[in-house]
C-alpha positions in Angstrom: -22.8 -9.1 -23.9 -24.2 -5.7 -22.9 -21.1 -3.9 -23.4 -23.4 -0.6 -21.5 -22.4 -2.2 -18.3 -19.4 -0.7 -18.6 -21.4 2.2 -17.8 -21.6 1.0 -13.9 -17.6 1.3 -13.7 -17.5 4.6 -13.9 -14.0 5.1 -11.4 -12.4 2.3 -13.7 -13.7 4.1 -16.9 -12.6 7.9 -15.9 -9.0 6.5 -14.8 -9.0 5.0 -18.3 -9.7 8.0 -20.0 -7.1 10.2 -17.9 -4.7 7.6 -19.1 -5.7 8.2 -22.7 -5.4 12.0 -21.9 -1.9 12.2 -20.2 -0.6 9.9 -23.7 -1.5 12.3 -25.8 -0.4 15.2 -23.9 2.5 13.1 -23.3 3.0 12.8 -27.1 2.3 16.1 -28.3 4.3 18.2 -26.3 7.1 15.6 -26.3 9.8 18.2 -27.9 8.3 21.2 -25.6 10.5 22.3 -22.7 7.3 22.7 -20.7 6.5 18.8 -20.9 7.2 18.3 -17.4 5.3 20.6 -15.6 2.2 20.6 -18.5 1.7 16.9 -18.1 2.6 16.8 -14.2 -0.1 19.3 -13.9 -2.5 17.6 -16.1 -2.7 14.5 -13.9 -2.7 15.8 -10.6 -5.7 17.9 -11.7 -7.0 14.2 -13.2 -6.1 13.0 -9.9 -8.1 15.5 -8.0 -11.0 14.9 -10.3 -11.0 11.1 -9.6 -11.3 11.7 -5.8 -14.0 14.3 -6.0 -16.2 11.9 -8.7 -15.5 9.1 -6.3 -16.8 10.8 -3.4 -20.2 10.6 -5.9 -20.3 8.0 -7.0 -22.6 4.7 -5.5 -22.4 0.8 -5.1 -22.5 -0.6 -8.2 -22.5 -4.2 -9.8 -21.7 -5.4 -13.9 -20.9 -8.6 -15.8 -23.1 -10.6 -13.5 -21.3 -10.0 -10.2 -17.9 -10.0 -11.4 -17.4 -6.4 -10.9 -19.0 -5.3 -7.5 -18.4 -2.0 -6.4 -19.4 -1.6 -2.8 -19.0 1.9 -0.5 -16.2 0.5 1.1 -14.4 -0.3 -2.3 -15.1 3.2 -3.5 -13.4 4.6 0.1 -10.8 2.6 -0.8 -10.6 3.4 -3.9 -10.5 7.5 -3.4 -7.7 6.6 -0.2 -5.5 5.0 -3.1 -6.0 7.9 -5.6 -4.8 10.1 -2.9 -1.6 8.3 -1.8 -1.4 8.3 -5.9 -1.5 11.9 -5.9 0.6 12.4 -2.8 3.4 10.1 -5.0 3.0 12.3 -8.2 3.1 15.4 -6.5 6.8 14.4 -4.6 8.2 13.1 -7.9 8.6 16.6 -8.9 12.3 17.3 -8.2 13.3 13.5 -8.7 11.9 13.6 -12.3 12.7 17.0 -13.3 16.2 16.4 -12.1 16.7 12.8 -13.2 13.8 11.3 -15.8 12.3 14.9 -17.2 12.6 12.7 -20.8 10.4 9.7 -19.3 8.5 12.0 -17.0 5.1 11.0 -19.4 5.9 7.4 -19.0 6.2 7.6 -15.4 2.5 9.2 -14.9 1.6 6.4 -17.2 2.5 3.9 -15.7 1.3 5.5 -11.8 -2.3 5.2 -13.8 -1.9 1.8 -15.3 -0.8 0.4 -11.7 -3.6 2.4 -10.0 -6.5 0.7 -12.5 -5.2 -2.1 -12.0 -5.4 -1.6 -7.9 -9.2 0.0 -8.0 -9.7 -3.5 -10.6 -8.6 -5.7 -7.5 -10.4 -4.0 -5.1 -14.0 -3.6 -6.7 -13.8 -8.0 -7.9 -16.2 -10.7 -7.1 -14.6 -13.0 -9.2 -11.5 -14.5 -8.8 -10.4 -14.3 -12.7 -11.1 -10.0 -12.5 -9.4 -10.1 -9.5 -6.1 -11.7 -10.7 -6.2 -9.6 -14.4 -6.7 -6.3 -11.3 -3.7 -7.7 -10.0 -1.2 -8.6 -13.0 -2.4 -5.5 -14.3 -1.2 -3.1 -11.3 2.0 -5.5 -10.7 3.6 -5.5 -14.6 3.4 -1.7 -14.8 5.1 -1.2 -10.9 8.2 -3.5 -12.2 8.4 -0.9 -14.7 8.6 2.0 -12.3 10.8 -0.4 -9.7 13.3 -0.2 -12.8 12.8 3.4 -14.1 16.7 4.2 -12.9 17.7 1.5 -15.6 21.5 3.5 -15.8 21.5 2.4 -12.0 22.6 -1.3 -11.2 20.4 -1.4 -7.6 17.3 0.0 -9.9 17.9 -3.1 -12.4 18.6 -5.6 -9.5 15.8 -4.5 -7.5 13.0 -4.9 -10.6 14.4 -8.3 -11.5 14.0 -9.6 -8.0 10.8 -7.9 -8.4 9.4 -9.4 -11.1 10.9 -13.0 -10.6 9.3 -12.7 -6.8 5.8 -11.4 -8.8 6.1 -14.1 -11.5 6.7 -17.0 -8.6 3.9 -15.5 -6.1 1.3 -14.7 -9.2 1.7 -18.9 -10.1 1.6 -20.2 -6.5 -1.9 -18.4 -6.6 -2.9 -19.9 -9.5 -2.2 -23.5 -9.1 -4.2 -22.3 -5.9 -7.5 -21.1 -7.2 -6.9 -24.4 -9.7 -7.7 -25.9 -6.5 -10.6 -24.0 -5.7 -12.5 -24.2 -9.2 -11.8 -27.9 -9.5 -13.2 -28.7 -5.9 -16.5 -25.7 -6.4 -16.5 -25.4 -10.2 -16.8 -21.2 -9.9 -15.1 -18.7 -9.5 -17.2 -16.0 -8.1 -16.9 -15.4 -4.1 -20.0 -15.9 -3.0 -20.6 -18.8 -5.1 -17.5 -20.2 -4.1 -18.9 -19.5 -0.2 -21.9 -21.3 -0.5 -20.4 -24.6 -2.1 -17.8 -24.7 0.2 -19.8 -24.3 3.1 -22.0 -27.4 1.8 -18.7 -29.5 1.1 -18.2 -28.6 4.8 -20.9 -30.2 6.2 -20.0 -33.6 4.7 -16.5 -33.0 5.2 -15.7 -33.4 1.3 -13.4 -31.6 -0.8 -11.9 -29.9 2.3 -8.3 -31.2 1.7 -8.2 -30.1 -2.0 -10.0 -26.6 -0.7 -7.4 -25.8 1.8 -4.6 -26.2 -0.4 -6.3 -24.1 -2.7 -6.4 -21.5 0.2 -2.8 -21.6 1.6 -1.2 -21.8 -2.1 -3.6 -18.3 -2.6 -2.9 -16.5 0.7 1.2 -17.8 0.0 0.6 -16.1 -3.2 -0.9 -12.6 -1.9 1.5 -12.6 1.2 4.2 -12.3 -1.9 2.2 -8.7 -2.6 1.8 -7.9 1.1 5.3 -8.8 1.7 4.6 -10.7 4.7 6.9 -12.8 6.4 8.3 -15.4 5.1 7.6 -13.8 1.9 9.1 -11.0 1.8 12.9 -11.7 0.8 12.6 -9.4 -2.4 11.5 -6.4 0.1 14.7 -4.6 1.0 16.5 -4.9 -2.1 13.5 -3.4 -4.4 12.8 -0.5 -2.1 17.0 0.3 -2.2 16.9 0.0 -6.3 13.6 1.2 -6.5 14.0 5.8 -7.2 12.4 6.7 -3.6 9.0 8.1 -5.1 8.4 4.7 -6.5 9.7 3.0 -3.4 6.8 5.1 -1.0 4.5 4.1 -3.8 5.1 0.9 -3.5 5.1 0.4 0.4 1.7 2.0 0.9 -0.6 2.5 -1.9 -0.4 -1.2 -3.5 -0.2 -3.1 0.1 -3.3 -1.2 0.9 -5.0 -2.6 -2.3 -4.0 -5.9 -1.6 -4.8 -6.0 2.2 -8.4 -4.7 1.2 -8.3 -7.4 -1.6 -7.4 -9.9 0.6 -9.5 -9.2 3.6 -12.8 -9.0 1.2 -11.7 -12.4 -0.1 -11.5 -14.2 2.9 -14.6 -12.3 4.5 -17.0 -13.4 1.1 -15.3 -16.9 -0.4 -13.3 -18.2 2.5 -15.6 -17.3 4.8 -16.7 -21.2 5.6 -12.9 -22.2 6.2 -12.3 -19.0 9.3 -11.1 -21.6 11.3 -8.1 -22.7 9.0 -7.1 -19.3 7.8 -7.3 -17.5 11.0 -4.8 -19.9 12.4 -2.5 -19.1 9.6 -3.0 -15.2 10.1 -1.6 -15.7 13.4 1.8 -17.0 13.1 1.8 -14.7 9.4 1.4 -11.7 12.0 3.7 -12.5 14.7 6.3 -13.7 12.2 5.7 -10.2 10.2 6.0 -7.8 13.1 8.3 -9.6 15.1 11.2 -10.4 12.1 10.5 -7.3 10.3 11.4 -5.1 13.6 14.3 -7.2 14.6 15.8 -6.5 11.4 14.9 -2.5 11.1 17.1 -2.3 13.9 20.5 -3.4 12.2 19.7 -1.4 9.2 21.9 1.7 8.3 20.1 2.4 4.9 17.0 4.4 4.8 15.1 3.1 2.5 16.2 -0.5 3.4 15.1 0.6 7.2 11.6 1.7 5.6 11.3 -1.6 3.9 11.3 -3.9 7.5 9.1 -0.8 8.5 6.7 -1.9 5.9 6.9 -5.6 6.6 6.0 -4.6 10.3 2.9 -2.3 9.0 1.6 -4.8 6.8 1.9 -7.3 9.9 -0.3 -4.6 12.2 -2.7 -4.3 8.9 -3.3 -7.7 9.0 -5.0 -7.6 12.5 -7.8 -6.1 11.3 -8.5 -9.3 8.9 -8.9 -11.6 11.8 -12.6 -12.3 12.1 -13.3 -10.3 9.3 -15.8 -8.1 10.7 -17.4 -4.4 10.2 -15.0 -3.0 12.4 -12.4 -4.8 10.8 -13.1 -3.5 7.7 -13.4 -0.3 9.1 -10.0 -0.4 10.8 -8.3 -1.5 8.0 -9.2 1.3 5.9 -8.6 3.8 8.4 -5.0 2.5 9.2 -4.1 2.5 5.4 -5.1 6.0 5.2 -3.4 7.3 7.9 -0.5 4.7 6.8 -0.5 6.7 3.4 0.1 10.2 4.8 2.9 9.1 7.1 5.0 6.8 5.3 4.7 9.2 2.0 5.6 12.1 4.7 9.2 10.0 5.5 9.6 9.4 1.7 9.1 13.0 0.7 11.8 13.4 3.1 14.1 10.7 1.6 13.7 11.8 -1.5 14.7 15.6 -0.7 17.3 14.7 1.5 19.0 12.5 -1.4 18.0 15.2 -4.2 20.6 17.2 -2.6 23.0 14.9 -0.5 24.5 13.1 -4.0 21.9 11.2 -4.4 22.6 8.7 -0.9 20.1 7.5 1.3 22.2 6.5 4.2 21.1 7.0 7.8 24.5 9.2 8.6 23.3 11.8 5.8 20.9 12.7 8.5 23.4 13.7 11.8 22.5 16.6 12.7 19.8 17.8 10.0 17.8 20.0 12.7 20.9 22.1 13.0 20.5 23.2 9.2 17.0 22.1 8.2 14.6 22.6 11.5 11.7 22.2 9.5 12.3 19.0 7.3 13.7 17.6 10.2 10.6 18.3 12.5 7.9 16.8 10.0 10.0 13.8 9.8 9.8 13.4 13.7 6.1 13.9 13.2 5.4 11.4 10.8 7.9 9.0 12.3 5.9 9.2 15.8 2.7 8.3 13.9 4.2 5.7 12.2 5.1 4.4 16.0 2.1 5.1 17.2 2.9 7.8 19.6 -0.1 10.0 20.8 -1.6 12.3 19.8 -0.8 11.5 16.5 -3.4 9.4 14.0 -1.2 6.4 14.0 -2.0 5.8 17.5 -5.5 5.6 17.0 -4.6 3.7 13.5 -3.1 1.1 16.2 -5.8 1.3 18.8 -8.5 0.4 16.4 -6.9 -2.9 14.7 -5.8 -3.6 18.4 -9.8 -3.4 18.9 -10.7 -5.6 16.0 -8.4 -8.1 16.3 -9.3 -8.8 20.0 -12.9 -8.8 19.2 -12.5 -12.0 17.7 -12.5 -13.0 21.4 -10.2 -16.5 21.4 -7.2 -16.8 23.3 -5.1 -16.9 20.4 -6.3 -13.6 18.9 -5.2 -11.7 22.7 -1.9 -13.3 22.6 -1.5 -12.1 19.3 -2.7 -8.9 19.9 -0.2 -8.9 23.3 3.0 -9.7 21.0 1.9 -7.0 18.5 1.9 -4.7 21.2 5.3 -5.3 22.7 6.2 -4.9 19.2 5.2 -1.7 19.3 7.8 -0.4 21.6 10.4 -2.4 19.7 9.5 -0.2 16.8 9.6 3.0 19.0 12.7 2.1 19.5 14.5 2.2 16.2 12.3 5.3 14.5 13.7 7.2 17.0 17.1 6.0 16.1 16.9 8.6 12.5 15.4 11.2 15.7 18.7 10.9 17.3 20.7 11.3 14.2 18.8 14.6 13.1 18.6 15.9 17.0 21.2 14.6 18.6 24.0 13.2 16.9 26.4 15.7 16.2 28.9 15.8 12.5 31.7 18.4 11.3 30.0 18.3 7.7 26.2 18.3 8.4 23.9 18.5 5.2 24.0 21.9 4.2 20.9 24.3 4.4 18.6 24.2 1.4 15.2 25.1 -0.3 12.7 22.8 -1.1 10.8 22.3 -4.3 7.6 24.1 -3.9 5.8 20.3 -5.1 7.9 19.3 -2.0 6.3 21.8 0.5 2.4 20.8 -1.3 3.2 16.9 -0.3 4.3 17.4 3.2 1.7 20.1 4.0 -0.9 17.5 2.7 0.8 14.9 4.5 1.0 16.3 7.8 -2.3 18.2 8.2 -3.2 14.6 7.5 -1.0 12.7 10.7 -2.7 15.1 12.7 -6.6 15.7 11.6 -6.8 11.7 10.9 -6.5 11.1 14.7 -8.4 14.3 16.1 -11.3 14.0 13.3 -13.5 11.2 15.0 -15.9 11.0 12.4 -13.5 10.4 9.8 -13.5 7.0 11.4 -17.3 6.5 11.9 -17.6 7.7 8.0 -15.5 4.2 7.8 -17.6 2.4 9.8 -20.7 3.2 8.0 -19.7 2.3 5.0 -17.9 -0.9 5.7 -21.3 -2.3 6.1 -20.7 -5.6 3.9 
C-alpha cells in the first residue's frame, strides 16, 4: 500500500495533528492554573486554521476511491469546523466553572468526534464510511456523559449509546445485505450492479432490505421519527454546549452522509427510497412540533426543534439533485449559527440561574437582560423562518428542491411541511412571550456575560443575518455541489 496517499487527506491529516497538539499541551500544562485558557486558545486558533486550509484545499481521491473528497465535502467539511468552533468558543464559562480539570479532554474529544464527521463525509466506501461514523459517535457518548456527578448526564449517555449500539447494527446487518446481493462495497460500484440486477428484476428483494435496515440505521443519527426516542432525554442530560453540538454539527454530517449515499449507491432504487423519505418527513415535522409544544424544558423543547429541522433537512434529499445538495448545505449552515445562537443562550442563562434550564427562568428576561434576550428572538425567528432572516431563505430553498422533484407526492409533502411551519412559529414564540411579555416578582437578575460568550453570539448573529442577505453565499453552494 502507498501509505503517500495519505498525502491527499490533508483536512483529515491536519485535524489529526491538532489533536496530537492539544494532548500534549493538554499534558504539560496539566498542573498550570492557565490550562484552561492556554489550551482553549490553542484549538480555536487550530480551529481557525482548519477552515482557512480548507478553503485551499481541492477535490481529492486515495485508497482507490475509498476516500473521495469532492468540493462539496470540503464546504461541508469547513461548515462543520465552524459550528465546532462556535461550540468550543461557548464552552468557556461552562468549563471553567464546572470541568476546568477535564477541560483538555473535552477539546479532545470535540476533535475526535469532528474527524470522525469530515471521515463520513469525504467516503466512497461503505466500510470508511461506517469507521467515519463509529468514530465521531464513541467520542460524542463521552461528551453526552461529561457531567458524570449528574444523574440526567449518565442517563442521557446510556440511552445514547444503547440507541447508537442498536442503530450502528441495524445498518450493518443492512449493508450485509447489500455486499452479499453486489459483492462491493464502494458506491458507485454498488450503483452500477444494482442498476443491472434491476433490469432483470434480481436481487431486488434482498437489496431493499439492505436499504431500509441502513436508512433505519442513519435515521437513529438524524433522529428522525420514529427513531428518535433517545432525543429528549440526551439533550436534557447532555451539559448544554454538548447538547448544541450535538443537534447541529453531527446531523449536518449525517444528512450530507446520507444524501451523497443515496444520490451515488442507491441511486437505481429512487423509487423505493423516496417513498420512504416521505412519510420519514411528515412523521419528523409533524410529531416533533406537536410535541415542542407541551414542553416546559428548554433543552428538551430544542430537542423536538431538532427532530423538526432534521425533518425540513431531509427535503432537500428528495430527488437528490444539484440544488438539493446545494440546499442542504446552505440550511445546515444557517442551521449552525441559529441553533448554537439559542444554545449560547441556554447555557448563559443556566451559568447563572443555578444551573436550570426551565422555560419560567426566562419571564421577563428583556426587563433585565435586553440584549441576551433580543439575540434569542433573532435566532429563534430564523429558526422559524421568519423574514428577513437567513432561515427563511434556508426554508425557501429545500421548499424549491423538494418540489422540483415534480410528483404529486413531493408537493403534498412540501404543502404539510409548510403548514408546519406556522405550527413551529407558534411555539418559538412561546420562550418570546416569556422574555417579553410574561411578567415575574423574581425575574433573573442582571448580569455580565463571558467575553467567549459575547465572541459566539456576535459570530452567530452576523451570521442569521448575512447568510440570508449574502446571495452569493448560496450560488458559491451551488457551484460546488456540482456531483
Amino acid at each position: 500500500m502507498n501509505y503517500g496517499q495519505f498525502l491527499n487527506m490533508i483536512p483529515e491529516a491536519f485535524l489529526v495533528l491538532a489533536l496530537i497538539m492539544v494532548f500534549f499541551a493538554d499534558f504539560f500544562l496539566a498542573k498550570s492554573e492557565r490550562k484552561l485558557e492556554a489550551v482553549g486558545r490553542m484549538t480555536m486558533t487550530l480551529l481557525l486554521c482548519q477552515t482557512i486550509m480548507l478553503t485551499t484545499v481541492g477535490p481529492s481521491e486515495a485508497f482507490g476511491g475509498m476516500y473521495v473528497a469532492t468540493k462539496a465535502a470540503q464546504v461541508m467539511k469547513l461548515i462543520l469546523t465552524l459550528g465546532t468552533f462556535i461550540v468550543v468558543v461557548m464552552a468557556q464559562p461552562w468549563l471553567a466553572n464546572e470541568a476546568k480539570r477535564y477541560a483538555g479532554e473535552f477539546y479532545m474529544l470535540v476533535l475526535s468526534t469532528l474527524l470522525g464527521m469530515y471521515i463520513m463525509v469525504s467516503s466512497g466506501n461503505f466500510l470508511l464510511f461506517f469507521l467515519g461514523l463509529e468514530t465521531a459517535s464513541v467520542p460524542m457518548a463521552c461528551l453526552v456523559a461529561f457531567d458524570k456527578w449528574k444523574k440526567n448526564s449518565a442517563e442521557g449517555a446510556a440511552k445514547y449509546i444503547l440507541t447508537a449500539t442498536f442503530s450502528s447494527g441495524v445498518m450493518l446487518y443492512g449493508l450485509s445485505f447489500v455486499y452479499g446481493s453486489v459483492g462491493t462495497l464502494y458506491f458507485d460500484d454498488v450503483a452500477h450492479r444494482i442498476a443491472y440486477f434491476a433490469q432483470y428484476k434480481s436481487q431486488l428483494p434482498m437489496l431493499i432490505m439492505g436499504l431500509v435496515f441502513f436508512f433505519s440505521g442513519l435515521g437513529f443519527k438524524l433522529s428522525l421519527v420514529p427513531f428518535h426516542f433517545w432525543t429528549a432525554d440526551t439533550y436534557q442530560g447532555a451539559p448544554t454546549p454538548v447538547t448544541g453540538y450535538l443537534s447541529v454539527v453531527s446531523k449536518g454530517a449525517a444528512a450530507f452522509a446520507l444524501m451523497v449515499i443515496l444520490a451515488k449507491a442507491f441511486a437505481p432504487l429512487t423509487e423505493y427510497w423516496e417513498y420512504m423519505l416521505y412519510i420519514v418527513i411528515v412523521l419528523s415535522i409533524t410529531i416533533a412540533n406537536l410535541f415542542a409544544i407541551r414542553q416546559s424544558e428548554l433543552k428538551r423543547f430544542m430537542a423536538f426543534s431538532s427532530i423538526s429541522q432534521a425533518g425540513y433537512i431531509m427535503l432537500a434529499v428528495i430527488g437528490a439533485s444539484q440544488t438539493g445538495m446545494a440546499s442542504l448545505m446552505y440550511y445546515v449552515l444557517v442551521y449552525v449559527v441559529a441553533n448554537m445562537a439559542v444554545f449560547t443562550v441556554i447555557s448563559t442563562v443556566e451559568q447563572n440561574n443555578g444551573g436550570t434550564t426551565q422555560m419560567s427562568s426566562y419571564d421577563g428576561l428583556y426587563q433585565t437582560n435586553p440584549k441576551l434576550a433580543f439575540l434569542m428572538t433573532l435566532a429563534l425567528f430564523s429558526l422559524a423562518g421568519i423574514p428577513p432572516f437567513a432561515g427563511m431563505f434556508s426554508k425557501f430553498f429545500v421548499f424549491m428542491a423538494a418540489a422540483q422533484q415534480g410528483s404529486f407526492w413531493a408537493y403534498f409533502v412540501v404543502f404539510i411541511a409548510l403548514v408546519n411551519t406556522v405550527v413551529s412559529l407558534y411555539y418559538y414564540l412561546l420562550i418570546v412571550k416569556a422574555m417579553y411579555i410574561k411578567q415575574t416578582d423574581t425575574p433573573l437578575p442582571t448580569f455580565r456575560t463571558e467575553a467567549s460568550t459575547r465572541i459566539a453570539l456576535v459570530v452567530c448573529t452576523a451570521g442569521i443575518v448575512l447568510f440570508g442577505i449574502c446571495s452569493y453565499i448560496y450560488d458559491w453552494l451551488f457551484a460546488a455541489s456540482a456531483m
